[in-house]
N, CA, C and O atoms as CSV, one atom per row, in Angstrom:
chain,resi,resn,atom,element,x,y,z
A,1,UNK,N,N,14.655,57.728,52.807
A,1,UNK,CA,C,13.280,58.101,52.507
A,1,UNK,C,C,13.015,59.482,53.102
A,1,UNK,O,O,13.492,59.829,54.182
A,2,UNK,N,N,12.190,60.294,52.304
A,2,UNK,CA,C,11.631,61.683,52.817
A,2,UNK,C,C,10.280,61.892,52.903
A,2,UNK,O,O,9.793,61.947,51.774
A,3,UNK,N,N,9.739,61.985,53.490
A,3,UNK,CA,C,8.331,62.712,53.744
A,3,UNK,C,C,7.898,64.189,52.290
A,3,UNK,O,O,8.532,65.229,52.113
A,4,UNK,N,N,6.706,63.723,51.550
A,4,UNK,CA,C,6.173,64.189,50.463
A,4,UNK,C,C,5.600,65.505,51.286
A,4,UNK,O,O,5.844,65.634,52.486
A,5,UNK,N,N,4.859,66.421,50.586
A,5,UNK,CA,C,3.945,67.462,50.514
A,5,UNK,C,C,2.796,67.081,51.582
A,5,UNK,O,O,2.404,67.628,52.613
A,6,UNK,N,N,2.363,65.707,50.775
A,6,UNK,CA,C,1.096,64.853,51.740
A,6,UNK,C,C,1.424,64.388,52.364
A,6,UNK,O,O,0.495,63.695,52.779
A,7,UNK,N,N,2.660,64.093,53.134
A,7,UNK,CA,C,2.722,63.041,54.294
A,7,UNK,C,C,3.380,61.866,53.904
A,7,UNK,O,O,4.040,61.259,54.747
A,8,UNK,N,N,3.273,61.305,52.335
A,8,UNK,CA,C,3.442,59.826,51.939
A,8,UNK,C,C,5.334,59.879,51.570
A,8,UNK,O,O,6.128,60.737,51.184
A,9,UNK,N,N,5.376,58.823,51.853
A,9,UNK,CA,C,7.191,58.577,51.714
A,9,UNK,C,C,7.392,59.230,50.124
A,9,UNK,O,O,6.473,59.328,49.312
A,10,UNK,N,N,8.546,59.570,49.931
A,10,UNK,CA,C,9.293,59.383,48.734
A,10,UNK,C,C,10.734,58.699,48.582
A,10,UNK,O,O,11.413,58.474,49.585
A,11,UNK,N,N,11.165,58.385,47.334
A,11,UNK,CA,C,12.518,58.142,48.046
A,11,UNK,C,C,13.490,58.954,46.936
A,11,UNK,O,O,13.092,59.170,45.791
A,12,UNK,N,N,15.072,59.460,47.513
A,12,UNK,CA,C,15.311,60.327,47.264
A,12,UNK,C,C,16.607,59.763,46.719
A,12,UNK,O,O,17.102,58.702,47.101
A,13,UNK,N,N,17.211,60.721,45.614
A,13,UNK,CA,C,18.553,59.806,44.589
A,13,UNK,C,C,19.589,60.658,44.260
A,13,UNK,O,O,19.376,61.515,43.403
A,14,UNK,N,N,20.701,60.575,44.801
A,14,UNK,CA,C,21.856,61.258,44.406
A,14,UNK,C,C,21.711,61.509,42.847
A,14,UNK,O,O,21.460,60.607,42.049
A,15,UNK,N,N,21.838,62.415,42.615
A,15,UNK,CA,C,22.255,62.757,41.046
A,15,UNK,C,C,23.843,62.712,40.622
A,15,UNK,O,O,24.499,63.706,40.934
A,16,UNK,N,N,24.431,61.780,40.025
A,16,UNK,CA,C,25.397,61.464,39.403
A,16,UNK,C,C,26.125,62.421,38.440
A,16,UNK,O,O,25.315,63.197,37.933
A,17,UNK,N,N,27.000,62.559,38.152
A,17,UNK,CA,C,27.892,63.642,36.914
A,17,UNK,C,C,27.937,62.696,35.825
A,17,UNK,O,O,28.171,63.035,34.665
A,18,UNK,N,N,27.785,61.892,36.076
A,18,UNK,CA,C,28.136,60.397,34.833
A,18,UNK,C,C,26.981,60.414,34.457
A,18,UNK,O,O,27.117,60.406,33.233
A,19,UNK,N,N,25.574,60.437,34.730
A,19,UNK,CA,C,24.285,60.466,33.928
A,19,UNK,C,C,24.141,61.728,33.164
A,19,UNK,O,O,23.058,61.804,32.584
A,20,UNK,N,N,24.983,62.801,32.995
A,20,UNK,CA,C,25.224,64.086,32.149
A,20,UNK,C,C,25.850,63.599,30.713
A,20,UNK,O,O,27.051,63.567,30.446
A,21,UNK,N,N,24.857,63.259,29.918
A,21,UNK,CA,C,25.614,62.982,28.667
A,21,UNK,C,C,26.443,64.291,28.288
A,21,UNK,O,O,26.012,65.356,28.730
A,22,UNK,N,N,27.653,64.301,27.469
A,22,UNK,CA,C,28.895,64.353,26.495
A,22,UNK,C,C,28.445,65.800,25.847
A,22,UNK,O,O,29.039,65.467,24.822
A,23,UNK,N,N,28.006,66.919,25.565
A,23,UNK,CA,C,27.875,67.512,24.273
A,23,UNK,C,C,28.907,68.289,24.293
A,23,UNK,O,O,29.209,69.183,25.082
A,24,UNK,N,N,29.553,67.796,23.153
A,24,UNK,CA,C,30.427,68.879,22.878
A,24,UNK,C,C,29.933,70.315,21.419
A,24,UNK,O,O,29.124,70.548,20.521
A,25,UNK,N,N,31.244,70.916,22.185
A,25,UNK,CA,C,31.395,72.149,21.394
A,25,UNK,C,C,31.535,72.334,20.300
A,25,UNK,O,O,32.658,72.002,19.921
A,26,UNK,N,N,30.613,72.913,19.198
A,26,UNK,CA,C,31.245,72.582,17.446
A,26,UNK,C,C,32.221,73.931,17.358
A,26,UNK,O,O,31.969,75.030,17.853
A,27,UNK,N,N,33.277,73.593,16.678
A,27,UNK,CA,C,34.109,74.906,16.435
A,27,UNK,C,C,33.894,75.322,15.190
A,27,UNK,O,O,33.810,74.740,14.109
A,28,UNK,N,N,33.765,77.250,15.781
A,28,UNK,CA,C,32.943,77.797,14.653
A,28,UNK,C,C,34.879,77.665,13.239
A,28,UNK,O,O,35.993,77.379,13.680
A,29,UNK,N,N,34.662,77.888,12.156
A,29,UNK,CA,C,35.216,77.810,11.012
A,29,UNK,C,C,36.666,79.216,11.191
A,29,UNK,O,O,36.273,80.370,11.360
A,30,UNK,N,N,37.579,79.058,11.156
A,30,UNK,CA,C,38.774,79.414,11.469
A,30,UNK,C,C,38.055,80.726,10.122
A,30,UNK,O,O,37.260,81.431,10.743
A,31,UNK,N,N,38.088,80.963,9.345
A,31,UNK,CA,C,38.341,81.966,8.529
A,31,UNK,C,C,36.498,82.793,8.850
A,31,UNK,O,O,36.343,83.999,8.658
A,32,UNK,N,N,35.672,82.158,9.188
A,32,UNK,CA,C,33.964,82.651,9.496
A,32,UNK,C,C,34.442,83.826,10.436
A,32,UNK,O,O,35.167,83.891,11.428
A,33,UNK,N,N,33.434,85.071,9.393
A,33,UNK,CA,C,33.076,86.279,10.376
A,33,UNK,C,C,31.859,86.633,10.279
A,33,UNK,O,O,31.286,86.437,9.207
A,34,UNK,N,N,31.376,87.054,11.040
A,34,UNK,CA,C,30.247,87.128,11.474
A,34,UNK,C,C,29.743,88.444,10.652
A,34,UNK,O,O,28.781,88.543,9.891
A,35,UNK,N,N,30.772,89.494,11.077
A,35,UNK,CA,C,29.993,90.679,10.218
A,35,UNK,C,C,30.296,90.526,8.541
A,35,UNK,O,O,30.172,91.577,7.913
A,36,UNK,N,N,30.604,89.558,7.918
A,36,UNK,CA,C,30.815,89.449,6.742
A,36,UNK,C,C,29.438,88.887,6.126
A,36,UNK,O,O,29.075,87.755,6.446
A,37,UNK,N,N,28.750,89.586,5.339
A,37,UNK,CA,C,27.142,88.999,4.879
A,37,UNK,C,C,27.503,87.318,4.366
A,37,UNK,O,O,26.804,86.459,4.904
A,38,UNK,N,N,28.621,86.815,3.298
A,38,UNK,CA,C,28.997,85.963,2.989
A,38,UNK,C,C,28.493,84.849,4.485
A,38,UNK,O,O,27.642,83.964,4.410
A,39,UNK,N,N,29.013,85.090,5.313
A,39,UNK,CA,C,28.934,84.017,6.475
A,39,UNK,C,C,27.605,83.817,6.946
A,39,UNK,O,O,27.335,82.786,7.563
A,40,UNK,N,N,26.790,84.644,6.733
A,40,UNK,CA,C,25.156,85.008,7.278
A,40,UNK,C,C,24.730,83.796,7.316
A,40,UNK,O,O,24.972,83.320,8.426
A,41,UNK,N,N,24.170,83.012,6.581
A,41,UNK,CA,C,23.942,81.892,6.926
A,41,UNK,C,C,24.167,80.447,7.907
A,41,UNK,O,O,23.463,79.555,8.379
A,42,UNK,N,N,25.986,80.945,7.871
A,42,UNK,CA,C,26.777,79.710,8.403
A,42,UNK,C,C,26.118,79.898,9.803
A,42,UNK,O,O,25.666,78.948,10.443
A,43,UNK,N,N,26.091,81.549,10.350
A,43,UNK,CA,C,25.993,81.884,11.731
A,43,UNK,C,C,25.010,81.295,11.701
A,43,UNK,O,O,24.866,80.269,12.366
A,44,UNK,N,N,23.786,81.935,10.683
A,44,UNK,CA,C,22.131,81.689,11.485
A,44,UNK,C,C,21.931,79.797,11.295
A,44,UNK,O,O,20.995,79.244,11.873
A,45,UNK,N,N,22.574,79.272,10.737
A,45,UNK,CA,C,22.137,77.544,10.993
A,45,UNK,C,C,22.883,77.380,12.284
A,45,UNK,O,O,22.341,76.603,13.071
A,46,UNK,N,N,24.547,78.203,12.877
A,46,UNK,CA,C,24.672,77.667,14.196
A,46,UNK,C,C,23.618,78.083,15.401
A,46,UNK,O,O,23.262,77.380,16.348
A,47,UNK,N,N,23.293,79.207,15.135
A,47,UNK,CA,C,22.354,79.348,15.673
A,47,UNK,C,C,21.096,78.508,15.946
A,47,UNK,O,O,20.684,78.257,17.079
A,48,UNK,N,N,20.464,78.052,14.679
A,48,UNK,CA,C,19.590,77.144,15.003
A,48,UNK,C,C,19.776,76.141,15.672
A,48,UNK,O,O,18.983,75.781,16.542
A,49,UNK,N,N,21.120,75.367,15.310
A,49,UNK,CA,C,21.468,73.740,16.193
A,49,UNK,C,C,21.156,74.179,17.604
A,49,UNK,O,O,20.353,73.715,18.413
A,50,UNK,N,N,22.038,75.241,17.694
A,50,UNK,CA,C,22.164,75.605,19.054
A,50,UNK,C,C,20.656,76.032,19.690
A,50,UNK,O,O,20.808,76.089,20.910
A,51,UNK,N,N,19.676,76.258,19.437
A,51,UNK,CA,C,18.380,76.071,19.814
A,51,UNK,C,C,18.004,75.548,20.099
A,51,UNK,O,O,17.157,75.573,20.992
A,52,UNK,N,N,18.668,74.213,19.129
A,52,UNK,CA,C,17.512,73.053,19.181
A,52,UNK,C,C,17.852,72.523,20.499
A,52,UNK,O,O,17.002,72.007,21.226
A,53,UNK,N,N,18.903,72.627,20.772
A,53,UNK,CA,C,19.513,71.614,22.005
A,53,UNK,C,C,19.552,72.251,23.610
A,53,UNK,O,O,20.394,72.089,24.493
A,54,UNK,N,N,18.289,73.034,23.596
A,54,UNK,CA,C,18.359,74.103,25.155
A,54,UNK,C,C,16.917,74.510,25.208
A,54,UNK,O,O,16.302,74.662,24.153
A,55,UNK,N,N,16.382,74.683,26.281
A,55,UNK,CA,C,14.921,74.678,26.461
A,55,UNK,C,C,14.445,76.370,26.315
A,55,UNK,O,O,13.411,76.923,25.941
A,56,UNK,N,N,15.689,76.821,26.786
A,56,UNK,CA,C,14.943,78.465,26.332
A,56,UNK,C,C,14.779,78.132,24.671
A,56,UNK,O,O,13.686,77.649,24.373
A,57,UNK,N,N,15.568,78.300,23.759
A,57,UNK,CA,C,16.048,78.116,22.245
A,57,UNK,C,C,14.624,77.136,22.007
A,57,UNK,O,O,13.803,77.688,21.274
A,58,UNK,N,N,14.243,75.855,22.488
A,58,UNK,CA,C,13.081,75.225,21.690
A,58,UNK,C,C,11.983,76.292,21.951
A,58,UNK,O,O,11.111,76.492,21.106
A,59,UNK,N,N,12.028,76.988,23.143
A,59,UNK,CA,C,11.044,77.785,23.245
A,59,UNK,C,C,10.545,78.944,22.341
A,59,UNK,O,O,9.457,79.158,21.807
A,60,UNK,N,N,11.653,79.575,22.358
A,60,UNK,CA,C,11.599,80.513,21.151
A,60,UNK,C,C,11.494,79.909,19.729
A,60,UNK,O,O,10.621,80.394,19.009
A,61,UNK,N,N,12.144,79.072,19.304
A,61,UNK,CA,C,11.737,78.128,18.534
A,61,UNK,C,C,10.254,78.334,18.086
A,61,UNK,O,O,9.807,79.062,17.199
A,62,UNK,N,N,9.607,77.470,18.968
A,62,UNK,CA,C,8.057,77.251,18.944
A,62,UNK,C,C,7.077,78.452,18.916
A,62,UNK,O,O,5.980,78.420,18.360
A,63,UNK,N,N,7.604,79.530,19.587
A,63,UNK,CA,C,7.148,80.767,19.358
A,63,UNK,C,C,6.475,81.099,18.271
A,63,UNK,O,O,5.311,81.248,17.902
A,64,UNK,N,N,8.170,81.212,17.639
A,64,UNK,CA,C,7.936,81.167,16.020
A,64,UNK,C,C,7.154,80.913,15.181
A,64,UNK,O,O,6.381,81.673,14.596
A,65,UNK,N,N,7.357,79.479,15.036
A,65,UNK,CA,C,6.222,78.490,14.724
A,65,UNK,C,C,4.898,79.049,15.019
A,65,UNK,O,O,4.476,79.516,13.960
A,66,UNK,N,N,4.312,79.168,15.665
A,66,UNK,CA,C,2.981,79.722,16.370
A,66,UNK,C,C,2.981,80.813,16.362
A,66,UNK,O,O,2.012,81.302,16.943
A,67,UNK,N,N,3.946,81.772,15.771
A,67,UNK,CA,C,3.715,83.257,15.099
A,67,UNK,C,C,3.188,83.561,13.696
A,67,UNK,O,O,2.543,84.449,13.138
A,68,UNK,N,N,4.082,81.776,13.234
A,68,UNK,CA,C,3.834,82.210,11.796
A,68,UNK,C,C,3.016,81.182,11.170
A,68,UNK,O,O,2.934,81.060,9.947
A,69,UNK,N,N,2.234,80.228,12.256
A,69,UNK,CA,C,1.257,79.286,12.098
A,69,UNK,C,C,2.093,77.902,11.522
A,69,UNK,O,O,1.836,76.823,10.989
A,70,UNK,N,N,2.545,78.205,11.707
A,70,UNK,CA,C,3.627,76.962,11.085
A,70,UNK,C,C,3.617,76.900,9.545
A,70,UNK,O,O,3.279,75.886,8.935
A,71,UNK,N,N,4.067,78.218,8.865
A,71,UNK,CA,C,3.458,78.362,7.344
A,71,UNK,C,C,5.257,79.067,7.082
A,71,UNK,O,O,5.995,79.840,7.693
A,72,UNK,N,N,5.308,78.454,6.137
A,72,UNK,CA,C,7.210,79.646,5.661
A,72,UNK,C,C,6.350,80.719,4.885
A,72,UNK,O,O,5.238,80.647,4.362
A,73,UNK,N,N,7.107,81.560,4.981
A,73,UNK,CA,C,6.910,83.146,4.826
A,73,UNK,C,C,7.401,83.303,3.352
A,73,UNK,O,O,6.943,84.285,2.769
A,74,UNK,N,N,8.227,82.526,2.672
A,74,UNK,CA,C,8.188,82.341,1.542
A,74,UNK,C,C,7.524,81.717,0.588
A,74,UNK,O,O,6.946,82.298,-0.331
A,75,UNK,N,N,7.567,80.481,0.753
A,75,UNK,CA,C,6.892,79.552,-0.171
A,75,UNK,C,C,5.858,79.028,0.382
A,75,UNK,O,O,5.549,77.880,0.062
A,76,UNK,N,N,5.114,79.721,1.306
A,76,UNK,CA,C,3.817,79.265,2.045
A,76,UNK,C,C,2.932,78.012,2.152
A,76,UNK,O,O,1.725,77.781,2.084
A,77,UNK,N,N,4.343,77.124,2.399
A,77,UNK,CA,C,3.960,75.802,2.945
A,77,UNK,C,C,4.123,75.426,4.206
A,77,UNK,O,O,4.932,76.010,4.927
A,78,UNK,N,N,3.497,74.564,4.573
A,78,UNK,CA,C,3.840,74.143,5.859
A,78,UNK,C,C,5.622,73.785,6.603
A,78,UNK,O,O,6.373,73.115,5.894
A,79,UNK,N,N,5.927,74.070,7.413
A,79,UNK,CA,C,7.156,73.700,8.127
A,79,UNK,C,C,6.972,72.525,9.367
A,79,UNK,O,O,6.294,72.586,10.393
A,80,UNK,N,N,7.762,71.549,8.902
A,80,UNK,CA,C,7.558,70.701,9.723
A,80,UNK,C,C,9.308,69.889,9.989
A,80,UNK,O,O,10.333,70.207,9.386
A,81,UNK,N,N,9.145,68.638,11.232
A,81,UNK,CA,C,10.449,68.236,11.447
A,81,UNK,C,C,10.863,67.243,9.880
A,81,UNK,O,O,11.920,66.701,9.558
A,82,UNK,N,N,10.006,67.293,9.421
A,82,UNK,CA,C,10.395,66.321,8.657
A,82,UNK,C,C,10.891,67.517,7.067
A,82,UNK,O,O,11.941,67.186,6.517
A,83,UNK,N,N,10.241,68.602,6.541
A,83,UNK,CA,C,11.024,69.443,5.911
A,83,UNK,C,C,12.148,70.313,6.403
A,83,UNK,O,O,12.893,70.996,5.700
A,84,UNK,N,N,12.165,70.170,7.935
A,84,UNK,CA,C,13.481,71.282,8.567
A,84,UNK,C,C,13.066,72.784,8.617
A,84,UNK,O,O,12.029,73.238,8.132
A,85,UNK,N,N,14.021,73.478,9.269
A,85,UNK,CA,C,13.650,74.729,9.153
A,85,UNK,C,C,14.564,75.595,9.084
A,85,UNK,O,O,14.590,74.914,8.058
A,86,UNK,N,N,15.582,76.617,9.092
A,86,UNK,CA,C,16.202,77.294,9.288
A,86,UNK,C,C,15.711,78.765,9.834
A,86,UNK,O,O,14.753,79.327,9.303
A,87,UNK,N,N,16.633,79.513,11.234
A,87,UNK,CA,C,16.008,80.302,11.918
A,87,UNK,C,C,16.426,81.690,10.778
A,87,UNK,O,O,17.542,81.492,10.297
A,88,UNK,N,N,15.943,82.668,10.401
A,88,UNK,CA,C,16.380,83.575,9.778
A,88,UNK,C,C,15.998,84.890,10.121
A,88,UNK,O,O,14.829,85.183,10.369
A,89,UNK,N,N,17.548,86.221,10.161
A,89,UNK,CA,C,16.807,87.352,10.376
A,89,UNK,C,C,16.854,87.972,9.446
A,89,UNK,O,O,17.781,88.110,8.648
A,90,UNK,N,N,15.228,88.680,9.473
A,90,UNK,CA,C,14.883,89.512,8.358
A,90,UNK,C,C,15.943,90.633,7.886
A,90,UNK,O,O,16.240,90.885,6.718
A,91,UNK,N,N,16.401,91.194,8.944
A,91,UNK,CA,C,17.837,92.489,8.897
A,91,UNK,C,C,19.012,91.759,9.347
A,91,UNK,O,O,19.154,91.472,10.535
A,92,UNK,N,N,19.856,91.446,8.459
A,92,UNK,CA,C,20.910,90.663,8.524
A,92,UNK,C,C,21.604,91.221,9.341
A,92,UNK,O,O,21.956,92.401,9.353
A,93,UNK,N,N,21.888,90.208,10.236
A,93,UNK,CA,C,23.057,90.733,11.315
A,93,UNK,C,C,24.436,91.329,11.040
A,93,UNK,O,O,25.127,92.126,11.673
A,94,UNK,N,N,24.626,90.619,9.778
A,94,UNK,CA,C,25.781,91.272,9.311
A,94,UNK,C,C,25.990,92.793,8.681
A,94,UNK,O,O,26.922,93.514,8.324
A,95,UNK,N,N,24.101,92.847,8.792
A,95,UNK,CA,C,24.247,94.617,7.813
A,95,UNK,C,C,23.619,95.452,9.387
A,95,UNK,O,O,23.064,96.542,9.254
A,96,UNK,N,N,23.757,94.885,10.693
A,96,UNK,CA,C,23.044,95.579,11.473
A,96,UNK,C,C,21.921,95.369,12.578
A,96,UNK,O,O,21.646,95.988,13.606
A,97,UNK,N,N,21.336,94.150,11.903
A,97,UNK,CA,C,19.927,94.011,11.971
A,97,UNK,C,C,20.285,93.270,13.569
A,97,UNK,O,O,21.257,92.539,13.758
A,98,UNK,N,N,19.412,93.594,14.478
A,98,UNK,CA,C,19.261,92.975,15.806
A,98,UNK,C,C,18.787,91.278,16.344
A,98,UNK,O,O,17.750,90.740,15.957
A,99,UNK,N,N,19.592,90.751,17.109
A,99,UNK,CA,C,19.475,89.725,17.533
A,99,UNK,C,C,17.723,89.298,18.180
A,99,UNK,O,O,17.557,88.457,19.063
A,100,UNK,N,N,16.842,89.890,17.674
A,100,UNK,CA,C,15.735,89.951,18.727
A,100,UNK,C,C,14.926,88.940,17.663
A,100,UNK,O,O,15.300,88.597,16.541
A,101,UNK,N,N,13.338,88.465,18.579
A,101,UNK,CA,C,12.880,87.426,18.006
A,101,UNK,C,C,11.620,88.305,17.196
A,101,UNK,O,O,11.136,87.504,16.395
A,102,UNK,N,N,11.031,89.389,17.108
A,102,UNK,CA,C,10.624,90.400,16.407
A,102,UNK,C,C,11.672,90.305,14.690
A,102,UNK,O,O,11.158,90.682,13.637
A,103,UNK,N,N,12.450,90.007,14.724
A,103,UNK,CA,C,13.749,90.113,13.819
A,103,UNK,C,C,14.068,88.421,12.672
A,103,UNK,O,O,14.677,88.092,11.654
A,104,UNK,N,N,13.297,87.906,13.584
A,104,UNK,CA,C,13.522,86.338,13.249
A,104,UNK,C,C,12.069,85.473,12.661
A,104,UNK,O,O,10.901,85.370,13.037
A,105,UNK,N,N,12.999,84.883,11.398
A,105,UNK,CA,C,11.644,84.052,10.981
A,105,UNK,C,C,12.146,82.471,10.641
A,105,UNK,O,O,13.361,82.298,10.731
A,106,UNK,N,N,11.434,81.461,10.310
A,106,UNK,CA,C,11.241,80.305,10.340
A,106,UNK,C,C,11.337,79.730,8.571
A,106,UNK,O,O,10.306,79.708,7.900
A,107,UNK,N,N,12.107,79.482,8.230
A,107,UNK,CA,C,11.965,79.435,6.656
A,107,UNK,C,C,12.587,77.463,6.486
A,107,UNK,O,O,13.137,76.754,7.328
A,108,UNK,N,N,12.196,77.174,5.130
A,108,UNK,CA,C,12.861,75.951,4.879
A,108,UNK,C,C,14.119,75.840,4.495
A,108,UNK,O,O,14.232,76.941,3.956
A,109,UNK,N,N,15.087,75.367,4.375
A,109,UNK,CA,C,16.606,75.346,4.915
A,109,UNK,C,C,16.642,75.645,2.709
A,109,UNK,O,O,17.650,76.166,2.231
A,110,UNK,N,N,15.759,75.333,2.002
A,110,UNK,CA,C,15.904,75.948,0.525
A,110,UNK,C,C,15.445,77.203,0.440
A,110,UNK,O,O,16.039,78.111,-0.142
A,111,UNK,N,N,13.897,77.348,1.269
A,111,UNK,CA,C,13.992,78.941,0.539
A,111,UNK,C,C,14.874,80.222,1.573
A,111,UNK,O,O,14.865,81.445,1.428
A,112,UNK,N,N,15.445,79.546,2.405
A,112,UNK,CA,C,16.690,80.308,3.027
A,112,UNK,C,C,17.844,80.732,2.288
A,112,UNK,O,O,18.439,81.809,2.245
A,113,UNK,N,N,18.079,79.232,1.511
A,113,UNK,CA,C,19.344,79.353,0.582
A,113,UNK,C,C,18.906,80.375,-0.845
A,113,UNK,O,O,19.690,80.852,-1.666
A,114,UNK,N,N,17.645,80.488,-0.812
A,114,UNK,CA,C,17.082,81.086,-1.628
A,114,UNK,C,C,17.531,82.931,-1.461
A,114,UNK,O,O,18.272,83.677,-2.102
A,115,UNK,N,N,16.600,83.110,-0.208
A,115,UNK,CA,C,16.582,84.400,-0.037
A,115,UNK,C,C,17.999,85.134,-0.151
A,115,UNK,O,O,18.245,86.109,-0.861
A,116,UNK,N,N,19.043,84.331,0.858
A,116,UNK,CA,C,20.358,84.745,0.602
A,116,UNK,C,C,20.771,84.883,-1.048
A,116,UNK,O,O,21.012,85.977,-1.558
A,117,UNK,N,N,20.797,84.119,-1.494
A,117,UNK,CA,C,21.347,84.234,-2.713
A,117,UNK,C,C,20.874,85.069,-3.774
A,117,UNK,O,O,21.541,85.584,-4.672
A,118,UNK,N,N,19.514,85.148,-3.543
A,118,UNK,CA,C,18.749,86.335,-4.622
A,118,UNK,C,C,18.929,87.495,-3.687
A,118,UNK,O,O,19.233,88.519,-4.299
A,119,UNK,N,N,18.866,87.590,-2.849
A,119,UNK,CA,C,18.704,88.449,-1.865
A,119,UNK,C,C,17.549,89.360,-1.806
A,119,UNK,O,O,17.495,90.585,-1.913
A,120,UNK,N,N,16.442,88.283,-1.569
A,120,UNK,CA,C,14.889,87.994,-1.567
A,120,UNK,C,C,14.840,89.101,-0.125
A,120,UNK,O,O,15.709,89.154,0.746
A,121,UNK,N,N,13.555,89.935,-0.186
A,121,UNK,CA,C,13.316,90.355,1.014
A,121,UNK,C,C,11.900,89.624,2.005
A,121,UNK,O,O,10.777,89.361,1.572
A,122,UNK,N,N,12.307,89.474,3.107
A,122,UNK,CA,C,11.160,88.325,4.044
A,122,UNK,C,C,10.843,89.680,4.718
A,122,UNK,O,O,11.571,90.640,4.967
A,123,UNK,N,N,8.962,89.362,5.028
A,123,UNK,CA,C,8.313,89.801,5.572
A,123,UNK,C,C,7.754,88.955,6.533
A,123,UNK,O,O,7.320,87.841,6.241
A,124,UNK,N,N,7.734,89.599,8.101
A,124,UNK,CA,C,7.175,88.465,9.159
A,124,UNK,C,C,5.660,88.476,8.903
A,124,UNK,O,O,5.041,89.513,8.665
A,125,UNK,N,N,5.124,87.307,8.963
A,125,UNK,CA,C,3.683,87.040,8.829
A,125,UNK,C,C,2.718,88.243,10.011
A,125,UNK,O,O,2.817,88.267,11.237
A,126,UNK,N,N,2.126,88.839,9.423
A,126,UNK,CA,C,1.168,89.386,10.761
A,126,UNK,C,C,0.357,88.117,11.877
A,126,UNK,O,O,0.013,86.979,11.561
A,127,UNK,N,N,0.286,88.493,12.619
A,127,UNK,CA,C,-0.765,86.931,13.583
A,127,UNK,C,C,-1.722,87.430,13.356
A,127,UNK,O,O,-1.864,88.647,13.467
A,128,UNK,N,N,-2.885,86.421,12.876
A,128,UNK,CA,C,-4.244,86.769,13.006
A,128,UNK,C,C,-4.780,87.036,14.045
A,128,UNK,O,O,-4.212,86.971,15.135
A,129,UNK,N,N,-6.259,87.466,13.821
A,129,UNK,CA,C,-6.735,88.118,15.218
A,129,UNK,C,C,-7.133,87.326,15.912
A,129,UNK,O,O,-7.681,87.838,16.888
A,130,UNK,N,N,-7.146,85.853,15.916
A,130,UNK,CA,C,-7.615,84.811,17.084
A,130,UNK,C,C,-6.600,84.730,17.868
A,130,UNK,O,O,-6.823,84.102,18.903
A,131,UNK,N,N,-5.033,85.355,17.677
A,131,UNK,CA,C,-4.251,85.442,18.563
A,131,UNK,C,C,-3.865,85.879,19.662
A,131,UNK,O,O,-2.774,85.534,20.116
């Protein structure tokens, strides 16, 4: 037992290595390059998993979301867990474009597949002024 802030007991618990669940590593695709536009996508969905599963990444995440009101920048519907999302940068990394969250938008995992393939140009939502 240890003595609290206030005076009142607490009691105190080894932290275990065995209560650390398992995650493993996905291996990125033997022939995937990154600076190849073709791959653009593959990267930006690892990217997203990899968000989802780390508290900085949900953070920025949510950012997002609350940059862009929770609205896709394409088809100006709502984004939610239940339509998915895919993280996307406006200046493709593969042609240049910077890793920054100024750079990044929130789209549905179709009109992603969209933009790539037409090779649609995304504009980040301005924030309104209650922001």
């Amino acid at each position: 037992m240890e003595e609290g802030r206030e005076g009142n007991a607490q009691q105190v618990r080894l932290f275990y290595a065995a209560s650390v669940p398992i995650e493993r590593h996905i291996k990125i695709k033997g022939d995937a390059n990154p600076y190849d536009p073709p791959w653009e996508i593959y990267f930006e969905e690892r990217l997203g998993v990899k968000m989802v599963h780390n508290l900085q990444g949900r953070r920025k995440l949510l950012h997002l979301w609350k940059q862009q009101q929770g609205i896709c920048p394409v088809c100006h519907q709502k984004i939610t867990k239940v339509t998915g999302w895919h993280n996307h940068h406006i200046i493709w990394r593969s042609l240049g474009g910077p890793d920054y969250m100024d750079n990044r938008v929130q789209l549905h995992p179709n009109c992603h597949r969209q933009v790539h393939s037409q090779r649609l140009n995304v504009v980040k939502p301005r924030p309104s002024m209650g922001d």
